[in-house]
N, C-alpha and C positions, 0 to 999 in steps of 0.2 A: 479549473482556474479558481483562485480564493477569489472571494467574496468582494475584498478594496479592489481587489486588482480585476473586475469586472465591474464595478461601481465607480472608483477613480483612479481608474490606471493605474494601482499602487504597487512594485513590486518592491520588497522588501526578502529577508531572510523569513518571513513567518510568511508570504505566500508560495517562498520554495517549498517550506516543511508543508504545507496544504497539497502540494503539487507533489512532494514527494509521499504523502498518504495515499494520493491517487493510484501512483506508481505504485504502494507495495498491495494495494487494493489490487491492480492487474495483476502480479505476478501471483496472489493468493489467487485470481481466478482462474489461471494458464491463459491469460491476455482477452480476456473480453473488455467489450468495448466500456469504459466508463458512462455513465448517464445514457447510454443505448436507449430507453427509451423518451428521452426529455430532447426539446428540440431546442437548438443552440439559441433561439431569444426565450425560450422560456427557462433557461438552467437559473438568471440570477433569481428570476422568483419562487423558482423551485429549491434556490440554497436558501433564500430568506424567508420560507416558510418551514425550516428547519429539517426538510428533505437532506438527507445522506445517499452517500450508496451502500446498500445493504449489506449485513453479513456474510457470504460466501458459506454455502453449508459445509464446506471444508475443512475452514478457518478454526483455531482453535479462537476462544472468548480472548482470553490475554491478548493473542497474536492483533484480535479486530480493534479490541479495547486501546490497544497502540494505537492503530490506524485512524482509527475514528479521533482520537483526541488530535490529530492534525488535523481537522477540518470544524474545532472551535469558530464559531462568528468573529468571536471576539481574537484579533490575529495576538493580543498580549497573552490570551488563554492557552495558544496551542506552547508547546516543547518546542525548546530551541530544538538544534540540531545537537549540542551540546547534551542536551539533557536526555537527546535519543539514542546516542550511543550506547552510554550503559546500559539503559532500557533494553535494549538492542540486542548488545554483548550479554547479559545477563539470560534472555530470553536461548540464546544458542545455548549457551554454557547449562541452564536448566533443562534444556530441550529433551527430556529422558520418555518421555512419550511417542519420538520419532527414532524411526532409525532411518540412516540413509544409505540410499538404493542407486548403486552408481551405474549409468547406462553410457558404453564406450562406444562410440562409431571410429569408424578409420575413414579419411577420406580418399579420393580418386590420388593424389599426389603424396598419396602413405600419412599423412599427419593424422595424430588422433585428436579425437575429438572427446573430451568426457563432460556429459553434462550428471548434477545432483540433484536430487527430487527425493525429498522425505514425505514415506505415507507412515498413519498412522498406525504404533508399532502391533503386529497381531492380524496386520492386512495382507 
């Protein structure tokens, strides 16, 4: 949760983009828990003493360098949502480091199921 919006109940479009940081922080990690080890009254002093959540040793730099700039203090600092699209789109479109690795399940009722996961290409 962004920083106003634990301090004054603030939600706006900049503590989505904080929240949606978080989110692409989880999917960089395959879903671990965010702030896992901070306890929920200690997280605003831990965002106000300029604590993040860490790198993912996975993560490419660019991919975190995103992430991270959604969790600016300052909510005017972070990327609209606007401004994270391209960001975004650029980042797939450049993406020549991965390849992706398509894993099909079929379910009990015949439907398939294909989920996408890019490792780093060479793995």
């Amino acid at each position: 949760m962004a920083i106003e919006s634990l301090q004054e109940a603030k939600y706006t479009s900049k503590s989505d983009v904080w929240s949606f940081g978080v989110l692409m922080w989880e999917i960089e990690t395959a879903g671990m828990v965010p702030y896992g080890g901070v306890e929920s009254l200690e997280l605003l002093g831990y965002l106000l003493r300029g604590s993040r959540l860490a790198k993912p040793s996975e993560t490419a730099p660019e991919i975190y360098k995103i992430t991270a700039s959604c969790w600016e203090t300052d909510p005017d600092s972070r990327p609209s949502f606007n401004e994270l699209v391209p960001i975004l789109e650029r980042q797939v479109e450049e993406g020549s480091d991965y390849v992706p690795v398509v894993i099909d399940a079929e379910h009990e009722d015949g439907e398939e199921d294909h989920s996408y996961v890019n490792y780093p290409a060479g793995v």
